[in-house]
C-alpha positions, 0 to 999 in steps of 0.5 A, a space after each residue: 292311847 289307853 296307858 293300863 296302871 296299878 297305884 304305887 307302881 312303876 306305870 307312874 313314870 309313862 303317867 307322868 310323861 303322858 301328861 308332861 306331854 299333854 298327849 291324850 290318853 285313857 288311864 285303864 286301872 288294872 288290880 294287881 293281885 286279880 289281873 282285872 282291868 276295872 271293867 272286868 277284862 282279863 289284864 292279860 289278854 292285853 299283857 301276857 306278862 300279867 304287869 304294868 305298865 302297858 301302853 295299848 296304841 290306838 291301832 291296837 299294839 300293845 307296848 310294855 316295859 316302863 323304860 321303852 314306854 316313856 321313851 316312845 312317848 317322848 319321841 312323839 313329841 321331841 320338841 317337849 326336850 324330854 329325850 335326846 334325838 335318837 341316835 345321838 350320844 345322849 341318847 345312849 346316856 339316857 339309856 344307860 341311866 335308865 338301864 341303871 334305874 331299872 336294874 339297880 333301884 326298880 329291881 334292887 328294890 323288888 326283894 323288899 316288898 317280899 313280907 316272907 324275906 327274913 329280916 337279915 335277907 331284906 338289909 342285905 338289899 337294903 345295904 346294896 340299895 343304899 350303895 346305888 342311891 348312894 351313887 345317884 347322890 353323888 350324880 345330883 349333887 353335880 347336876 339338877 338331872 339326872 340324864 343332863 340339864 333339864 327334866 328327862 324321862 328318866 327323872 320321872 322313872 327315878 321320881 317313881 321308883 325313890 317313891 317305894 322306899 317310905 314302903 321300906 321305911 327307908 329315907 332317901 334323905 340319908 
């Protein structure tokens, strides 16, 4: 498997479930302002999409969309605990934690890399963002995990996404 990343971005949470895996992998650098891989490639003839994270399969098929990545992983080693068996009712919970992260924290925050956005605008989102980590507070205070009793993959993606809010000089200690 070769997992295409970029630093400080959300293809660090199928990283880390990689390597809490210990699957084999190969990590494929990709330059985000340039679409190049670090050998060259166009980034897009393997993602159309043109973002990480992309997870290429060693028969060749290409699996994007962090939260459906780290899941797929996972499931390749259901024995290492890090997503409830499919079907099950804690299956669907994950899910939904991980929908909340990517919709509300991942792409609640996207707004605030925007140098252009004025200042009102971006604590606007900030505001909101605070409401949601807010939120998530709450849910750890009451549990280690998000997702349950042990680390999921879902605590991964959180872990990756909180990382961006030094980029916002925002303290998640608040």
């Amino acid at each position: 498997m070769k997992l295409y990343y970029a630093p400080y971005t959300c293809s660090l949470s199928p990283h880390i479930v990689l390597r809490e895996l210990g699957l084999p992998f190969e990590l494929v650098k990709v330059d985000n302002k340039t679409k190049l891989t670090a050998d060259g490639r166009d980034f897009r003839t393997v993602n159309p999409k043109g973002y990480v994270a992309a997870l290429e399969l060693d028969d060749g098929q290409v699996l994007t969309e962090g939260p459906v990545i780290v899941q797929y992983l996972a499931d390749l080693k259901p024995e290492n605990g890090l997503v409830p068996a499919a079907g099950t009712w804690e299956r669907v919970r994950l899910q939904e934690w991980l929908n909340f992260v990517t919709s509300e924290i991942h792409a609640g925050s996207a707004p605030l890399f925007n140098a252009a956005l004025p200042e009102d605008a971006k604590a606007f989102f900030r505001e909101k963002l605070f409401k949601r980590l807010d939120f998530l507070q709450a849910t750890l205070a009451r549990q280690d995990y998000l997702a349950g009793v042990s680390f999921s993959v879902v605590d991964a993606y959180l872990f990756t996404v909180l990382g961006w809010c030094a980029f916002f000089s925002i303290d998640i200690g608040r």
